[in-house]
C-alpha positions, -999 to 999 in steps of 0.1 A, spaced: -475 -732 -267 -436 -723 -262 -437 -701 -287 -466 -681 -274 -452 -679 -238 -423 -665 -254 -438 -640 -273 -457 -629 -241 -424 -625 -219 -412 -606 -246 -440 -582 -246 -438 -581 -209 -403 -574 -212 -409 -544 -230 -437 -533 -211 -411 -534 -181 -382 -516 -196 -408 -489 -206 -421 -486 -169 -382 -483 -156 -373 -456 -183 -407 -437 -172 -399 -441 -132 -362 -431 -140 -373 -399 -159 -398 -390 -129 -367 -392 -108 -345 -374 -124 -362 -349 -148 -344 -336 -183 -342 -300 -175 -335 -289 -212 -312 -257 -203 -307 -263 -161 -278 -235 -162 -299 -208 -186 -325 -213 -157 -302 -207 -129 -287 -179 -147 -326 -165 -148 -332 -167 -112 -300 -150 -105 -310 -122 -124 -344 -121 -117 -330 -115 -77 -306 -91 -91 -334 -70 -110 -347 -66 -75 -323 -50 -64 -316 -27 -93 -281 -44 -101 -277 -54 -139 -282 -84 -153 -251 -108 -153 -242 -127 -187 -226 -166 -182 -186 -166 -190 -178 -189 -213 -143 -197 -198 -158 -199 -162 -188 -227 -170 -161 -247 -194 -141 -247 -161 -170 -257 -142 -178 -285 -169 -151 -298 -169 -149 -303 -133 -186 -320 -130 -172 -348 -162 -144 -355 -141 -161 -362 -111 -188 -383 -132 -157 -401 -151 -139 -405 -114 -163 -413 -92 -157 -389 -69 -178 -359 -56 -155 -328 -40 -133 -304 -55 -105 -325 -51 -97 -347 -75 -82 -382 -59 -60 -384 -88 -57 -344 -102 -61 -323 -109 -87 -306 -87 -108 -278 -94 -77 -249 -81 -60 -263 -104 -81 -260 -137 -91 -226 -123 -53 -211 -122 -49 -230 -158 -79 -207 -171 -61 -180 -151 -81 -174 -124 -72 -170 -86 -88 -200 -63 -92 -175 -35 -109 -150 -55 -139 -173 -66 -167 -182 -46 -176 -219 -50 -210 -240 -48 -218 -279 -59 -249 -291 -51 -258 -329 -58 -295 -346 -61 -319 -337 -81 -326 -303 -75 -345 -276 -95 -327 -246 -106 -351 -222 -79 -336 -243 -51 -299 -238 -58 -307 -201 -65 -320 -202 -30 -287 -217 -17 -271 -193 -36 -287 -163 -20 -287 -175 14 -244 -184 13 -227 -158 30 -195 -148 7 -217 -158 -30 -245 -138 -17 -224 -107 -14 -207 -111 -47 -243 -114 -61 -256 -85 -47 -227 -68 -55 -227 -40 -81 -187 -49 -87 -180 -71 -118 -180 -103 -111 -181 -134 -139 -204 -166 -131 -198 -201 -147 -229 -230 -142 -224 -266 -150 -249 -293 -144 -252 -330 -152 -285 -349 -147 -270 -384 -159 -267 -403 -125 -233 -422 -118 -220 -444 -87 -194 -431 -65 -166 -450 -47 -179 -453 -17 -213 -471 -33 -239 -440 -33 -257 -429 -65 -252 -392 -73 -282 -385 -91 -275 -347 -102 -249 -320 -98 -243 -290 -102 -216 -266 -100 -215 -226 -100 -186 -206 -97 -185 -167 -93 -152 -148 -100 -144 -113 -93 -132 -97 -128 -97 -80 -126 -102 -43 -129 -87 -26 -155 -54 -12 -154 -55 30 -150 -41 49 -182 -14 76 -170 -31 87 -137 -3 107 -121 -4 138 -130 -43 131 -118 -25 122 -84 -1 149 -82 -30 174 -81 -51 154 -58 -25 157 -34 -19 190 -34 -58 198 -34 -57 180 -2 -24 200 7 -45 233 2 -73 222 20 -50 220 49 -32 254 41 0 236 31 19 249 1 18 224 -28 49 197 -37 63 199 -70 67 161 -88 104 155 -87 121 123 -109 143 112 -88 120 103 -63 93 89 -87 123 66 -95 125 51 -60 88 51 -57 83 31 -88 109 5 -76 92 -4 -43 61 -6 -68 72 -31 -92 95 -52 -65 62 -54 -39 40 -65 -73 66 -90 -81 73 -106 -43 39 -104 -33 45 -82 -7 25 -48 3 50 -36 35 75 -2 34 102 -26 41 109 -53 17 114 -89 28 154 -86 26 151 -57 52 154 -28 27 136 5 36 126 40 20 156 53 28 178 34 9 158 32 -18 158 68 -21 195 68 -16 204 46 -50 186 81 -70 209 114 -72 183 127 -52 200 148 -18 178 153 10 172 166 40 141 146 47 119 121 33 84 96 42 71 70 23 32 68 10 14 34 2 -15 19 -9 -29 -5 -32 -70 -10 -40 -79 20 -47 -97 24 -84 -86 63 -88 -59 86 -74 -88 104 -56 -96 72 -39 -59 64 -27 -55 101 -19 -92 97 5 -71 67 16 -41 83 32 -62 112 46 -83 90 67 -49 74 76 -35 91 106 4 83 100 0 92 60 -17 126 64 11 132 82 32 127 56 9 146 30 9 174 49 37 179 63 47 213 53 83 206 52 77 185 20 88 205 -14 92 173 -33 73 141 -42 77 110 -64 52 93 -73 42 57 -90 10 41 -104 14 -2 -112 -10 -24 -118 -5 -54 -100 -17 -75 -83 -4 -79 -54 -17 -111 -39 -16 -114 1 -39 -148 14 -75 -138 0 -66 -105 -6 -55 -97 -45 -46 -61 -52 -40 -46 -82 -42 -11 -79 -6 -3 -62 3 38 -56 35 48 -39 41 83 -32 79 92 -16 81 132 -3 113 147 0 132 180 11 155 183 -9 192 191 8 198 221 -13 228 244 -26 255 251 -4 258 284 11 284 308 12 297 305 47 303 346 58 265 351 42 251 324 59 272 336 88 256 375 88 219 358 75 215 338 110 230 363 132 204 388 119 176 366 120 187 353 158 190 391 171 151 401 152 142 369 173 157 384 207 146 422 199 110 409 189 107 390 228 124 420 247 160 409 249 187 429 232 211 422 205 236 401 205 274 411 194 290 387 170 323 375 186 353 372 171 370 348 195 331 325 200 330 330 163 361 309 164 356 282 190 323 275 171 337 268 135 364 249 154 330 226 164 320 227 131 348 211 116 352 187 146 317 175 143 325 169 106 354 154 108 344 128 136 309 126 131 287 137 161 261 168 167 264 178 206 278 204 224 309 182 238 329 158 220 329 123 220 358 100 234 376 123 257 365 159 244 374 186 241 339 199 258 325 235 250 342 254 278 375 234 267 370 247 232 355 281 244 388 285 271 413 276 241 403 313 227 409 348 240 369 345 253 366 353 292 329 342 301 306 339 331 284 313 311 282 297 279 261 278 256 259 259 226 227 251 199 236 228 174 213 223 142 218 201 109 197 199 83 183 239 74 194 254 43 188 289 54 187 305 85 152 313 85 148 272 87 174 278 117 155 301 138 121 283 129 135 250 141 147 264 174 111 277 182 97 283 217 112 249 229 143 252 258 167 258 226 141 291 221 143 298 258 181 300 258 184 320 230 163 346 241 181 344 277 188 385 284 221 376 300 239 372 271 255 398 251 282 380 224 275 350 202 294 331 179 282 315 146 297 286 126 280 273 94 291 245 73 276 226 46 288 190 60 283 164 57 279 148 92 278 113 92 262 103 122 244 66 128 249 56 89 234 93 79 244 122 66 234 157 79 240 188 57 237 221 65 254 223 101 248 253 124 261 264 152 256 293 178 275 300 206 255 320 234 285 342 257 280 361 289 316 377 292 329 385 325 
Protein backbone atom coordinates (compact mmCIF):
# COMPACT_ATOMS: atom_id res chain seq x y z
CA UNK A 1 0.00 0.00 0.00
CA UNK A 2 2.96 2.52 0.85
CA UNK A 3 4.66 1.55 -1.92
CA UNK A 4 1.87 2.22 -4.36
CA UNK A 5 1.07 5.70 -2.89
CA UNK A 6 4.52 6.35 -3.51
CA UNK A 7 4.77 5.44 -6.90
CA UNK A 8 1.55 7.51 -7.58
CA UNK A 9 3.10 10.84 -6.01
CA UNK A 10 5.87 10.17 -8.03
CA UNK A 11 3.97 10.05 -11.15
CA UNK A 12 2.07 13.06 -10.02
CA UNK A 13 5.23 14.71 -9.44
CA UNK A 14 6.19 14.37 -12.82
CA UNK A 15 3.04 15.18 -14.25
CA UNK A 16 3.48 18.60 -12.33
CA UNK A 17 6.91 19.53 -13.23
CA UNK A 18 5.85 18.81 -16.88
CA UNK A 19 2.71 21.21 -16.48
CA UNK A 20 5.20 24.14 -14.92
CA UNK A 21 7.86 23.61 -17.74
CA UNK A 22 4.79 23.94 -20.32
CA UNK A 23 3.20 27.15 -18.48
CA UNK A 24 6.79 28.65 -18.18
CA UNK A 25 7.48 28.12 -21.98
CA UNK A 26 3.85 29.73 -22.83
CA UNK A 27 5.12 32.68 -20.82
CA UNK A 28 8.13 33.17 -22.05
CA UNK A 29 8.51 31.78 -25.56
CA UNK A 30 12.10 30.51 -27.11
CA UNK A 31 12.39 32.78 -29.94
CA UNK A 32 15.14 30.83 -31.82
CA UNK A 33 17.05 33.94 -33.51
CA UNK A 34 15.06 37.13 -31.50
CA UNK A 35 17.87 39.60 -32.82
CA UNK A 36 17.91 38.06 -36.74
CA UNK A 37 14.12 38.94 -36.37
CA UNK A 38 14.50 42.38 -35.16
CA UNK A 39 17.21 42.94 -37.58
CA UNK A 40 14.25 41.83 -40.35
CA UNK A 41 11.75 44.24 -39.28
CA UNK A 42 14.23 47.01 -39.32
CA UNK A 43 14.94 46.38 -42.80
CA UNK A 44 11.78 45.51 -43.93
CA UNK A 45 10.76 49.42 -42.64
CA UNK A 46 13.85 50.48 -44.29
CA UNK A 47 13.01 48.81 -47.81
CA UNK A 48 10.01 51.10 -47.56
CA UNK A 49 11.62 53.76 -47.65
CA UNK A 50 14.16 52.88 -50.36
CA UNK A 51 17.18 53.00 -47.83
CA UNK A 52 19.53 49.79 -47.94
CA UNK A 53 19.37 47.16 -45.95
CA UNK A 54 21.60 47.34 -42.62
CA UNK A 55 23.87 44.26 -41.71
CA UNK A 56 24.30 43.59 -37.48
CA UNK A 57 27.99 44.66 -36.30
CA UNK A 58 29.57 42.24 -34.64
CA UNK A 59 31.44 44.55 -32.21
CA UNK A 60 28.25 46.56 -31.50
CA UNK A 61 25.83 43.34 -30.41
CA UNK A 62 29.01 41.76 -28.36
CA UNK A 63 28.78 45.20 -26.58
CA UNK A 64 25.27 44.88 -26.21
CA UNK A 65 25.65 41.25 -24.94
CA UNK A 66 27.66 41.78 -22.77
CA UNK A 67 25.70 44.43 -21.11
CA UNK A 68 22.32 42.24 -21.01
CA UNK A 69 24.74 39.05 -18.99
CA UNK A 70 25.75 41.63 -16.71
CA UNK A 71 22.61 42.85 -15.80
CA UNK A 72 21.25 39.06 -15.60
CA UNK A 73 24.55 38.21 -13.38
CA UNK A 74 23.95 41.61 -11.25
CA UNK A 75 20.54 41.90 -10.77
CA UNK A 76 20.12 45.06 -11.96
CA UNK A 77 18.15 46.50 -15.01
CA UNK A 78 19.67 50.19 -16.32
CA UNK A 79 22.63 51.06 -18.09
CA UNK A 80 24.35 51.67 -15.02
CA UNK A 81 26.01 49.18 -13.58
CA UNK A 82 25.85 49.41 -9.41
CA UNK A 83 29.22 48.10 -9.31
CA UNK A 84 30.81 48.97 -13.15
CA UNK A 85 31.21 49.20 -15.36
CA UNK A 86 28.16 50.55 -17.15
CA UNK A 87 27.28 50.39 -20.64
CA UNK A 88 29.54 54.08 -21.55
CA UNK A 89 32.00 52.48 -20.41
CA UNK A 90 32.18 49.08 -22.48
CA UNK A 91 31.06 51.30 -25.37
CA UNK A 92 34.33 53.68 -25.23
CA UNK A 93 36.38 50.28 -24.57
CA UNK A 94 35.02 49.03 -28.05
CA UNK A 95 35.84 52.61 -29.17
CA UNK A 96 32.72 54.06 -29.61
CA UNK A 97 31.41 57.60 -28.47
CA UNK A 98 28.38 57.25 -25.75
CA UNK A 99 26.91 60.41 -27.18
CA UNK A 100 27.01 59.21 -30.62
CA UNK A 101 24.80 56.06 -30.09
CA UNK A 102 21.22 55.87 -29.71
CA UNK A 103 20.21 53.46 -26.95
CA UNK A 104 16.99 51.17 -26.40
CA UNK A 105 16.38 48.22 -23.61
CA UNK A 106 13.16 46.92 -23.44
CA UNK A 107 12.22 44.18 -20.69
CA UNK A 108 9.10 41.56 -20.73
CA UNK A 109 8.43 39.43 -22.97
CA UNK A 110 8.04 41.13 -26.02
CA UNK A 111 8.04 40.02 -29.70
CA UNK A 112 10.53 41.29 -32.01
CA UNK A 113 7.47 43.40 -34.23
CA UNK A 114 6.81 45.33 -30.95
CA UNK A 115 10.34 46.61 -30.20
CA UNK A 116 10.63 47.41 -33.87
CA UNK A 117 7.65 49.46 -33.24
CA UNK A 118 9.30 51.23 -30.27
CA UNK A 119 12.10 51.62 -32.39
CA UNK A 120 10.33 53.51 -35.07
CA UNK A 121 8.27 55.54 -33.04
CA UNK A 122 11.70 56.93 -30.62
CA UNK A 123 12.49 60.24 -31.79
CA UNK A 124 16.55 60.28 -32.15
CA UNK A 125 16.64 56.07 -33.21
CA UNK A 126 13.98 56.70 -35.61
CA UNK A 127 16.00 59.34 -37.42
CA UNK A 128 19.15 57.35 -37.52
CA UNK A 129 16.90 54.53 -38.99
CA UNK A 130 15.54 56.40 -41.58
CA UNK A 131 18.65 57.87 -42.23
CA UNK A 132 20.52 57.14 -45.52
CA UNK A 133 24.02 58.00 -43.39
CA UNK A 134 25.96 54.86 -42.13
CA UNK A 135 25.06 53.95 -39.17
CA UNK A 136 26.03 50.36 -37.35
CA UNK A 137 23.26 48.45 -35.20
CA UNK A 138 24.04 45.91 -32.34
CA UNK A 139 20.82 43.60 -30.77
CA UNK A 140 21.15 41.51 -27.75
CA UNK A 141 18.35 39.64 -26.09
CA UNK A 142 17.95 37.18 -23.24
CA UNK A 143 14.71 35.29 -22.68
CA UNK A 144 16.07 33.33 -19.43
CA UNK A 145 14.13 35.26 -16.56
CA UNK A 146 16.18 36.44 -13.48
CA UNK A 147 15.19 38.41 -10.09
CA UNK A 148 16.29 41.87 -9.57
CA UNK A 149 17.26 43.54 -6.25
CA UNK A 150 14.44 45.19 -5.64
CA UNK A 151 12.29 41.53 -5.82
CA UNK A 152 10.72 41.87 -9.47
CA UNK A 153 11.15 39.14 -12.08
CA UNK A 154 12.58 40.42 -15.39
CA UNK A 155 11.24 37.99 -17.69
CA UNK A 156 13.01 39.17 -21.10
CA UNK A 157 15.35 41.91 -22.32
CA UNK A 158 16.51 43.21 -24.91
CA UNK A 159 18.99 45.70 -25.91
CA UNK A 160 19.74 47.62 -29.36
CA UNK A 161 22.16 50.02 -29.92
CA UNK A 162 22.66 52.24 -33.16
CA UNK A 163 26.06 53.98 -33.79
CA UNK A 164 26.87 56.47 -36.30
CA UNK A 165 30.08 55.03 -38.38
CA UNK A 166 32.96 57.53 -38.48
CA UNK A 167 33.42 58.77 -42.02
CA UNK A 168 36.29 58.18 -43.70
CA UNK A 169 39.18 60.35 -43.68
CA UNK A 170 39.52 62.57 -47.20
CA UNK A 171 42.71 61.60 -49.37
CA UNK A 172 44.65 64.96 -50.32
CA UNK A 173 41.62 67.24 -50.89
CA UNK A 174 43.34 70.69 -51.13
CA UNK A 175 44.21 71.31 -54.15
CA UNK A 176 40.24 70.26 -54.59
CA UNK A 177 39.66 73.25 -52.16
CA UNK A 178 41.99 75.67 -53.53
CA UNK A 179 39.94 75.63 -56.72
CA UNK A 180 36.65 75.52 -55.10
CA UNK A 181 37.43 78.67 -53.68
CA UNK A 182 38.47 80.42 -56.29
CA UNK A 183 35.40 79.10 -58.53
CA UNK A 184 33.39 80.85 -55.92
CA UNK A 185 35.93 83.85 -56.16
CA UNK A 186 34.99 84.12 -59.92
CA UNK A 187 31.46 83.75 -59.50
CA UNK A 188 31.71 86.88 -57.57
CA UNK A 189 34.17 88.64 -60.14
CA UNK A 190 37.10 88.44 -57.60
CA UNK A 191 40.45 87.55 -58.98
CA UNK A 192 41.65 84.14 -57.70
CA UNK A 193 44.25 83.59 -54.47
CA UNK A 194 47.26 81.67 -55.11
CA UNK A 195 47.95 78.74 -52.18
CA UNK A 196 50.86 80.18 -50.23
CA UNK A 197 52.94 77.75 -47.48
CA UNK A 198 53.50 79.86 -45.08
CA UNK A 199 50.04 80.31 -44.43
CA UNK A 200 48.96 76.69 -44.83
CA UNK A 201 51.50 76.32 -42.02
CA UNK A 202 49.45 78.36 -39.54
CA UNK A 203 46.26 77.04 -40.89
CA UNK A 204 47.25 73.49 -40.22
CA UNK A 205 48.35 74.34 -36.65
CA UNK A 206 44.99 75.67 -35.44
CA UNK A 207 43.79 72.37 -37.19
CA UNK A 208 45.69 69.84 -35.32
CA UNK A 209 45.73 71.94 -31.84
CA UNK A 210 41.52 72.41 -32.08
CA UNK A 211 41.47 68.36 -32.97
CA UNK A 212 43.66 67.73 -30.12
CA UNK A 213 41.89 70.22 -27.29
CA UNK A 214 38.56 69.54 -28.37
CA UNK A 215 37.95 72.81 -29.28
CA UNK A 216 36.28 74.35 -32.74
CA UNK A 217 36.71 78.42 -31.83
CA UNK A 218 39.28 81.05 -33.93
CA UNK A 219 40.76 81.63 -30.55
CA UNK A 220 42.26 78.83 -28.73
CA UNK A 221 41.44 78.28 -25.04
CA UNK A 222 44.92 79.97 -23.81
CA UNK A 223 43.67 83.20 -25.72
CA UNK A 224 45.78 82.72 -28.87
CA UNK A 225 44.28 84.16 -32.16
CA UNK A 226 44.94 84.11 -36.13
CA UNK A 227 47.12 86.63 -35.88
CA UNK A 228 49.67 85.27 -33.90
CA UNK A 229 49.52 82.18 -35.36
CA UNK A 230 50.25 83.69 -38.54
CA UNK A 231 53.02 85.64 -37.03
CA UNK A 232 55.30 82.43 -35.82
CA UNK A 233 55.44 81.71 -40.13
CA UNK A 234 57.98 84.05 -42.27
CA UNK A 235 54.89 85.07 -43.79
CA UNK A 236 54.78 89.41 -43.92
CA UNK A 237 51.42 90.83 -44.36
CA UNK A 238 49.49 93.51 -44.79
CA UNK A 239 46.25 91.72 -43.94
CA UNK A 240 44.88 88.53 -43.10
CA UNK A 241 41.15 86.55 -41.87
CA UNK A 242 40.70 83.26 -40.67
CA UNK A 243 38.22 80.47 -42.39
CA UNK A 244 36.71 77.50 -40.39
CA UNK A 245 34.70 74.68 -40.45
CA UNK A 246 34.53 71.19 -39.55
CA UNK A 247 31.50 68.58 -40.88
CA UNK A 248 31.66 68.96 -44.12
CA UNK A 249 32.32 65.53 -46.28
CA UNK A 250 34.04 67.50 -49.38
CA UNK A 251 35.77 70.78 -49.94
CA UNK A 252 32.68 71.77 -52.13
CA UNK A 253 30.60 71.33 -49.08
CA UNK A 254 32.87 73.44 -46.61
CA UNK A 255 33.30 75.99 -49.44
CA UNK A 256 28.86 76.03 -49.71
CA UNK A 257 29.48 76.43 -46.00
CA UNK A 258 31.28 79.67 -45.72
CA UNK A 259 29.20 81.17 -48.65
CA UNK A 260 26.07 80.82 -46.86
CA UNK A 261 28.06 82.31 -43.94
CA UNK A 262 27.77 86.01 -43.93
CA UNK A 263 31.16 86.89 -42.03
CA UNK A 264 33.17 84.03 -44.12
CA UNK A 265 32.13 85.22 -47.62
CA UNK A 266 33.55 88.04 -46.59
CA UNK A 267 36.58 86.76 -46.10
CA UNK A 268 36.50 84.57 -49.43
CA UNK A 269 35.82 87.29 -51.31
CA UNK A 270 37.43 89.93 -50.22
CA UNK A 271 39.33 91.15 -53.15
CA UNK A 272 42.26 92.31 -51.23
CA UNK A 273 43.19 88.68 -50.62
CA UNK A 274 46.23 87.42 -52.97
CA UNK A 275 47.11 84.67 -50.62
CA UNK A 276 45.61 81.68 -48.80
CA UNK A 277 46.75 78.70 -46.67
CA UNK A 278 44.91 76.13 -46.42
CA UNK A 279 44.49 72.70 -44.07
CA UNK A 280 42.36 69.48 -44.31
CA UNK A 281 42.51 67.08 -40.63
CA UNK A 282 40.49 64.54 -39.87
CA UNK A 283 39.43 64.74 -36.46
CA UNK A 284 37.26 64.58 -34.59
CA UNK A 285 36.62 67.23 -32.80
CA UNK A 286 34.23 66.31 -30.04
CA UNK A 287 31.96 69.33 -28.58
CA UNK A 288 28.87 67.70 -26.09
CA UNK A 289 26.86 65.51 -28.73
CA UNK A 290 28.45 66.95 -31.45
CA UNK A 291 31.65 64.86 -32.91
CA UNK A 292 33.31 66.34 -35.93
CA UNK A 293 35.70 65.00 -37.96
CA UNK A 294 36.01 66.72 -41.01
CA UNK A 295 38.07 69.99 -39.86
CA UNK A 296 39.04 72.75 -42.86
CA UNK A 297 40.88 75.96 -42.04
CA UNK A 298 41.58 78.37 -44.61
CA UNK A 299 43.93 81.69 -43.53
CA UNK A 300 43.91 84.60 -46.49
CA UNK A 301 46.68 86.93 -46.55
CA UNK A 302 48.07 90.09 -48.36
CA UNK A 303 51.09 89.78 -48.38
CA UNK A 304 53.33 93.03 -47.19
CA UNK A 305 55.40 93.06 -50.19
CA UNK A 306 58.95 94.47 -51.44
CA UNK A 307 60.06 97.64 -50.37
CA UNK A 308 59.99 100.49 -52.74
CA UNK A 309 62.34 102.78 -53.81
CA UNK A 310 61.44 105.91 -51.99
CA UNK A 311 61.96 108.87 -55.01
CA UNK A 312 59.81 106.26 -57.40
CA UNK A 313 57.35 105.72 -54.98
CA UNK A 314 57.57 109.43 -54.35
CA UNK A 315 56.93 110.51 -58.36
CA UNK A 316 54.37 107.14 -58.69
CA UNK A 317 51.76 108.74 -56.04
CA UNK A 318 52.15 112.15 -56.95
CA UNK A 319 51.13 111.15 -60.57
CA UNK A 320 48.46 109.04 -59.59
CA UNK A 321 47.08 111.80 -56.89
CA UNK A 322 47.14 114.69 -59.76
CA UNK A 323 45.22 111.99 -62.62
CA UNK A 324 42.81 111.75 -59.53
CA UNK A 325 42.34 115.73 -59.23
CA UNK A 326 42.45 116.34 -63.21
CA UNK A 327 39.92 113.40 -63.75
CA UNK A 328 37.21 115.38 -61.00
CA UNK A 329 37.92 118.99 -62.41
CA UNK A 330 40.65 120.24 -60.05
CA UNK A 331 44.10 121.10 -61.30
CA UNK A 332 47.44 119.68 -60.58
CA UNK A 333 49.22 119.84 -57.85
CA UNK A 334 53.01 121.09 -57.66
CA UNK A 335 55.34 118.90 -55.67
CA UNK A 336 56.94 120.98 -52.90
CA UNK A 337 60.13 120.98 -51.95
CA UNK A 338 59.80 122.57 -48.46
CA UNK A 339 56.03 120.16 -47.79
CA UNK A 340 58.00 117.49 -49.40
CA UNK A 341 60.21 117.94 -46.33
CA UNK A 342 57.90 118.51 -43.39
CA UNK A 343 56.23 115.21 -44.56
CA UNK A 344 59.18 112.77 -44.57
CA UNK A 345 60.06 114.46 -41.28
CA UNK A 346 56.37 112.79 -40.24
CA UNK A 347 57.43 109.83 -41.69
CA UNK A 348 60.28 109.17 -39.76
CA UNK A 349 58.57 110.54 -36.56
CA UNK A 350 55.66 108.22 -36.91
CA UNK A 351 58.34 105.48 -37.17
CA UNK A 352 60.39 106.22 -34.79
CA UNK A 353 57.55 106.69 -32.04
CA UNK A 354 54.99 104.66 -33.32
CA UNK A 355 51.63 106.53 -34.22
CA UNK A 356 49.68 107.27 -37.68
CA UNK A 357 47.90 110.87 -37.23
CA UNK A 358 48.51 114.05 -38.43
CA UNK A 359 49.87 115.50 -34.89
CA UNK A 360 52.11 113.87 -32.68
CA UNK A 361 51.57 112.29 -29.57
CA UNK A 362 52.79 113.60 -25.99
CA UNK A 363 53.36 117.19 -26.71
CA UNK A 364 53.73 117.37 -30.64
CA UNK A 365 55.04 118.77 -32.79
CA UNK A 366 51.50 119.15 -34.61
CA UNK A 367 51.36 119.55 -38.57
CA UNK A 368 51.44 123.39 -38.78
CA UNK A 369 54.48 123.08 -36.11
CA UNK A 370 56.21 120.76 -38.53
CA UNK A 371 54.84 122.55 -41.66
CA UNK A 372 56.09 126.27 -39.97
CA UNK A 373 59.64 124.65 -39.10
CA UNK A 374 60.12 124.86 -43.21
CA UNK A 375 60.46 127.74 -45.65
CA UNK A 376 56.46 126.81 -46.47
CA UNK A 377 54.16 130.01 -46.09
CA UNK A 378 50.47 128.66 -46.23
CA UNK A 379 46.86 129.74 -45.88
CA UNK A 380 45.84 126.06 -45.07
CA UNK A 381 47.20 122.74 -44.70
CA UNK A 382 46.49 119.20 -44.58
CA UNK A 383 47.66 115.90 -43.89
CA UNK A 384 46.43 112.11 -45.24
CA UNK A 385 48.22 109.49 -43.66
CA UNK A 386 48.00 105.77 -45.07
CA UNK A 387 49.94 102.44 -43.98
CA UNK A 388 49.62 99.44 -45.42
CA UNK A 389 49.62 99.92 -49.72
CA UNK A 390 52.44 98.75 -51.56
CA UNK A 391 51.95 100.94 -54.43
CA UNK A 392 50.38 104.01 -54.96
CA UNK A 393 47.62 102.81 -57.05
CA UNK A 394 46.53 100.90 -53.46
CA UNK A 395 47.05 104.64 -52.10
CA UNK A 396 44.74 106.50 -54.19
CA UNK A 397 42.20 103.42 -54.17
CA UNK A 398 42.14 103.46 -50.42
CA UNK A 399 41.46 107.24 -50.14
CA UNK A 400 38.32 106.84 -52.44
CA UNK A 401 35.31 109.23 -52.36
CA UNK A 402 35.35 109.28 -48.48
CA UNK A 403 36.30 112.97 -46.72
CA UNK A 404 40.12 111.82 -47.34
CA UNK A 405 38.85 111.80 -51.26
CA UNK A 406 37.01 115.09 -50.68
CA UNK A 407 40.14 116.80 -49.47
CA UNK A 408 42.23 115.70 -51.93
CA UNK A 409 40.33 116.87 -54.69
CA UNK A 410 39.76 120.35 -52.76
CA UNK A 411 40.58 123.03 -55.85
CA UNK A 412 42.23 125.30 -53.27
CA UNK A 413 45.21 123.73 -53.18
CA UNK A 414 48.08 124.08 -55.47
CA UNK A 415 51.52 122.41 -53.68
CA UNK A 416 51.73 119.00 -51.99
CA UNK A 417 54.20 117.16 -50.35
CA UNK A 418 54.89 113.32 -50.41
CA UNK A 419 56.69 111.13 -47.88
CA UNK A 420 56.96 107.36 -48.39
CA UNK A 421 58.62 104.87 -46.15
CA UNK A 422 58.61 101.27 -45.88
CA UNK A 423 58.22 101.28 -41.85
CA UNK A 424 57.52 99.62 -39.92
CA UNK A 425 55.06 101.35 -37.52
CA UNK A 426 54.47 99.74 -34.57
CA UNK A 427 51.33 100.83 -33.34
CA UNK A 428 48.87 98.84 -30.65
CA UNK A 429 51.38 95.56 -30.70
CA UNK A 430 51.24 95.83 -34.83
CA UNK A 431 53.26 96.58 -37.42
CA UNK A 432 52.21 98.80 -40.45
CA UNK A 433 54.46 98.79 -43.61
CA UNK A 434 54.28 100.81 -46.31
CA UNK A 435 53.69 104.40 -44.80
CA UNK A 436 52.40 107.34 -46.94
CA UNK A 437 52.04 110.60 -46.52
CA UNK A 438 50.65 113.67 -48.42
CA UNK A 439 50.69 116.99 -47.51
CA UNK A 440 47.81 119.21 -49.10
CA UNK A 441 49.34 123.25 -49.21
CA UNK A 442 47.42 126.34 -50.09
CA UNK A 443 50.43 129.00 -50.09
CA UNK A 444 49.81 132.40 -49.23
Amino acid sequence: MRARRWRQLGRDARLLVAAASLLLALAFPVRADAPGDLLDEINAYRQELALPRVVDSPALSAVARAHVADMAAKGYVGYEAPDGPDLSARLRAAGYEPERVGRLMMVGAHAASFVARRLFSSGELREAIRSDARFEIGIAHTDTPFTVRDGRLATEIWSVLIAQKPPEPLADPIDDLLNEINRARARKRVPPVRLNADLSLAAAAHAEDMIRRGYFEHRSPDGEGPGERVERTPYDYLAYAENLAAGQDSPAAAVDGWDKSPGHARNMYDPTFEDVGLAYRYGPIRQGSTVMYHVWVSVYGKPLGPALGTADAVVDLWEAVNDLRRASGAGSLRLDTSLTQAAEAMADDMIRRGYLSPDAPRGGPSLRERVDATAYQFQTVNALILAGQPAADAVVSEIGSGNRGRELRRARYDDTGIAYRYGPVWVDGKDYHHLWVVLLGQPR
